[in-house]
N, C-alpha and C positions, 0 to 999 in steps of 0.2 A: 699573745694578742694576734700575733700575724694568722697564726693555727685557725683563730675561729676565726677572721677576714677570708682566708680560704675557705673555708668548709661552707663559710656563706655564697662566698663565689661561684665554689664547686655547684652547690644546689640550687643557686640562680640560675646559673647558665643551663643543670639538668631538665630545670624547671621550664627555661623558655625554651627548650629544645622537644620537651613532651606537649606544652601546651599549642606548639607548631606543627609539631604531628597530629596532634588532636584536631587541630583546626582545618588542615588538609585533608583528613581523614572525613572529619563529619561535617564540614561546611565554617564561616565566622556565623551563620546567622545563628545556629543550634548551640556554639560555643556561648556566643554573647548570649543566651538562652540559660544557658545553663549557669553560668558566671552570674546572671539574674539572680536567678532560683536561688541560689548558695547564698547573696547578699540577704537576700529576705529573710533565710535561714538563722544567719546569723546575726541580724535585726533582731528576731523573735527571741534566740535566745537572750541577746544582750536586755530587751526588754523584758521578760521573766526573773531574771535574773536582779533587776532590780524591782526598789522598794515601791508597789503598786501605787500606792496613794499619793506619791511626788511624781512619779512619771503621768500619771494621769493628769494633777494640776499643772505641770507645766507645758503638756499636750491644751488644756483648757486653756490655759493664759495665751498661749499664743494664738489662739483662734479668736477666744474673747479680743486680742489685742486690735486684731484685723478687722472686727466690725464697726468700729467707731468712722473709721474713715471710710469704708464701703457704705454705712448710712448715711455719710455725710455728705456723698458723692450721690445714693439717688435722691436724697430731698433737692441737690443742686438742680440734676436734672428735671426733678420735677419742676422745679421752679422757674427753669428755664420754658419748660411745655406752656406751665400759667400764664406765662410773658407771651409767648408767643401765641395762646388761645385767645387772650385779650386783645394781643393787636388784630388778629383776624376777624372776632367779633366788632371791634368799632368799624373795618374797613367793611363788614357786612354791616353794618347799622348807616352808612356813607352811603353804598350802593344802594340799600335800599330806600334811603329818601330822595337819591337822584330819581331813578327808576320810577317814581312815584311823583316827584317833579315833571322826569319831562314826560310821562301818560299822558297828566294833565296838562301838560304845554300840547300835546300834539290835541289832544280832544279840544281844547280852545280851537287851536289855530285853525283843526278841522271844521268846525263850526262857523268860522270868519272865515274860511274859501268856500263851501257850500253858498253862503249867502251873498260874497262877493260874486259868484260863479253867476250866479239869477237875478243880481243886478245890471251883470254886466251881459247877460239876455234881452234885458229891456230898454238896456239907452246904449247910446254910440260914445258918451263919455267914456276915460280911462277909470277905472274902478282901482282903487287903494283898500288895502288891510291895515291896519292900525293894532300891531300885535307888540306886546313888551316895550310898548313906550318908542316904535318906530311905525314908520310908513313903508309900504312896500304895495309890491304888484303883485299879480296872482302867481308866476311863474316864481316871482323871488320868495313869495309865500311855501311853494313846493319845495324848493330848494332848501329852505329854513325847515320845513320839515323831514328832509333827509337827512338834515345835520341834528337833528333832536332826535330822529329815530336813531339814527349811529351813535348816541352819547348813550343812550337809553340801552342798543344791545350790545354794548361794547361796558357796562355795567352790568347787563344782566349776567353779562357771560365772568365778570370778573366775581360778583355775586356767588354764581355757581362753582367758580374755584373755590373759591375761601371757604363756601362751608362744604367742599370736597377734603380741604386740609382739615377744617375744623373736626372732622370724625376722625380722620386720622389721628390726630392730634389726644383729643377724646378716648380714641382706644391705647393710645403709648400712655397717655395719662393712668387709664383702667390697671394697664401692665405694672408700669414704673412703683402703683403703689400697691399692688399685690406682691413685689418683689419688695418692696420697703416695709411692709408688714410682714412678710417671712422674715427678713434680716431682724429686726426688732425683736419678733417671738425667739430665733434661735439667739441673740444675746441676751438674752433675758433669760435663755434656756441655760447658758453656758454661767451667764451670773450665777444663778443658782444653785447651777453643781460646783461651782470652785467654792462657795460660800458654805457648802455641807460637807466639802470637804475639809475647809478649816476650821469647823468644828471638827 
């Protein structure tokens, strides 16, 4: 017993004293190169070597194994996209009836300082507006218009984001299910072959 513990010893230590030469001699990156090569070689053999039609279904099962949860991961994603393309459409469906609100607040209001403006042409009285259920002056009429126009482009611009994300959004959509319908076709592919194979 000791005999072959030596003999093993002897041709370790020969071993790691040639493969240290080699390595010095021709670089580690060309070694680990070649120590590649040799594994794949001997891959290939050990796969030949066995019996074709089990090494193939258990190459198929494990990949068939992997798809359940990689589909089940992008329907999540998608689903998450939906969620999020939905609340961007209500928050555009918001901005757009503001935006449309306050148009029509400011086209009123305009029309009650035009008219208050040429009343207050022709008499020395103070002239009032009567807008949204309050009384005001002409000055505080303009004022009330700078705060409706700033609600108005402070929407329009929010408006113009959301349906900047919503194409974005639309195109990861377009993506997530052209990768969800490869995954499906290739399990469906892999079904198939492990299934003609146990026939």
């Amino acid at each position: 017993m000791s005999c072959i513990t030596r003999g093993i010893l002897r041709y370790g230590v020969i071993g790691a004293l040639a493969l240290g030469g080699v390595t010095l001699l021709v670089g580690p990156g060309r070694v680990a190169a070649g120590l590649a090569q040799v594994r794949v070689k001997a891959q290939n053999v050990v796969d030949s070597a066995m019996d074709d039609p089990m090494a193939l279904r258990r190459q198929l099962e494990q990949l068939a194994d992997e798809y359940p949860d990689r589909i089940a991961e992008v329907r999540g994603e998608i689903a998450e996209v939906d969620h999020q393309i939905a609340e961007f459409e209500r928050d555009i469906e918001v901005a757009q009836r503001v935006v449309a609100m306050t148009a029509s607040d400011l086209n009123g209001l305009h029309a009650l300082v035009l008219k208050a403006e040429k009343e207050a042409e022709n008499t020395t009285r103070v002239v009032s507006i009567r807008f949204d259920g309050n009384r005001m002056g002409i000055s505080q009429a303009y004022d009330e218009g700078r705060r409706i126009n700033n609600v108005r482009n402070n929407y329009d611009d929010r408006m113009a984001h959301d349906e900047f994300q919503l194409k974005l959004l639309g195109e990861q959509k377009v993506r997530l299910t052209e990768i969800l319908g490869k995954l499906e076709s290739e399990y469906s592919t892999y079904q198939g072959q492990l299934w003609q194979l146990d026939r």
